[in-house]
N, C-alpha and C positions, 0 to 999 in steps of 0.2 A: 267754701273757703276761698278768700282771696288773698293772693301770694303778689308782694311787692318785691322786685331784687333789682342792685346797681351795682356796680364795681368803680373803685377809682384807683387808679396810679399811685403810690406815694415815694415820692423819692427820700428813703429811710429805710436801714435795717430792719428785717424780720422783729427784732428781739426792743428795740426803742418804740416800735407800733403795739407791738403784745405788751410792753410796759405803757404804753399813754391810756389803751383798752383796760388792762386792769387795776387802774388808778381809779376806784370809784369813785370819787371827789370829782373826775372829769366826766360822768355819764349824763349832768344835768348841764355841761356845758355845752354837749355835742347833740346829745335827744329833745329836741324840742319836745316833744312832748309831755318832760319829766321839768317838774320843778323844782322839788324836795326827795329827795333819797333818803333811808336812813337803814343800816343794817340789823338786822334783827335776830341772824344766827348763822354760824358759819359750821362746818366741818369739815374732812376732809377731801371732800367731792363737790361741795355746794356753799355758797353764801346763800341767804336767804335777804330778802329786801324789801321794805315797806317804800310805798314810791307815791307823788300824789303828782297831777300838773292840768294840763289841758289838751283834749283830744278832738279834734274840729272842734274847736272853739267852746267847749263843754269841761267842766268839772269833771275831772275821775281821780280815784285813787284806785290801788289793786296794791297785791304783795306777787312778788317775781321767787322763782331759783335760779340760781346763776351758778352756769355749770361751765368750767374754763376748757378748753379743749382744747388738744395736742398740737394743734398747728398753730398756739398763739392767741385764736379769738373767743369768743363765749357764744353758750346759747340763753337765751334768757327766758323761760315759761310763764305764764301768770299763772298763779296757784290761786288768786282770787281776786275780783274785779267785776266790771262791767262787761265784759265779751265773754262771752262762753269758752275761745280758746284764742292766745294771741300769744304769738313765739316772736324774736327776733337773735337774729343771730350773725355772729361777724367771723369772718373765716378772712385768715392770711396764706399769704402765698407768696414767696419769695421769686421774684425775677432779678433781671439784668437790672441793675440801674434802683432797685429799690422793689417795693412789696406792693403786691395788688391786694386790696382788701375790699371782701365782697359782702355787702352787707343785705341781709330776705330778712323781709317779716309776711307773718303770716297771719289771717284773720277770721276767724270764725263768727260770724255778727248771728244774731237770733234772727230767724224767718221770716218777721216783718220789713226787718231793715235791708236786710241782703240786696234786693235789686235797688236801694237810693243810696249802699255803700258803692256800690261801683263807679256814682256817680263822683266820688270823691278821690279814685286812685288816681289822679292828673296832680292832687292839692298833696297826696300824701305821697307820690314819685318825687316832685320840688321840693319838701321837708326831706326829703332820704337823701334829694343830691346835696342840702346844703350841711345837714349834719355829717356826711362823708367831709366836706370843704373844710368842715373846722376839724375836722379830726386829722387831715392830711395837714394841716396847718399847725397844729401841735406836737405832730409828732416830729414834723419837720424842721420844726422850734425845736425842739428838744436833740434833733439830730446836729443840726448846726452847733447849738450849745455845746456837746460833746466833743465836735470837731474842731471849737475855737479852745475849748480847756485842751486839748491834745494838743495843738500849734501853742499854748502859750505853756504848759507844763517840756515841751522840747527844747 
């Protein structure tokens, strides 16, 4: 199993990060990996998701569950795909000054590949810091946006 995790700053409430996160419409903006989302069943514990895009540079699709969780972030499982097991999950946490949001993925690749994926976690650390980037940057769009309708609604 190989586990990737980062954390970034975002200067933005807890509650406008946990709203830019479960904005599906934003997952293909911020996951490079994903191109096309489309929902395929929800309940009350879970979305389900059909997902297609490019993963090193390869063709994949897979279907995920997407389960929201108490502090705000989601975990996201493949329920089927290419990799035997691949989670990713975004967890929030409220500080001074705004929300730290920590984002792991996990990878279970089949036997053969395992020792030439390691070769690849340097390519897939730079995808995590920059889909962190555009998420800190939406949501911080969205925080501003709030803060300028509050100054012109006073």
């Amino acid at each position: 199993m190989m586990r990737v995790s980062q954390r970034i700053l975002i200067s933005a409430p807890r509650d406008l990060v946990r709203c830019y996160l479960r904005d599906l419409a934003n997952i293909p903006r911020y996951e490079h990996k994903t191109r096309q989302l489309s929902v395929t069943g929800t309940d009350q514990t879970c979305v389900r998701l059909a997902a297609s895009g490019r993963f090193l540079g390869l063709p994949w699709r897979g279907e995920f569950q997407l389960e929201f969780t108490p502090d705000g972030g989601y975990l996201a499982s493949m329920t089927q795909g290419p990799l035997k097991v691949m989670t990713s999950s975004f967890h929030l946490r409220p500080v001074s000054g705004g929300t730290v949001l920590t984002h792991e993925e996990h990878y279970h690749f089949r036997l053969p590949l395992r020792p030439l994926m390691r070769l690849f976690r340097p390519t897939l650390r730079q995808a995590m810091a920059t889909d962190l980037h555009i998420i800190k940057e939406g949501a911080e769009l969205a925080h501003r946006r709030c803060q300028i309708d509050a100054l012109q609604a006073a």
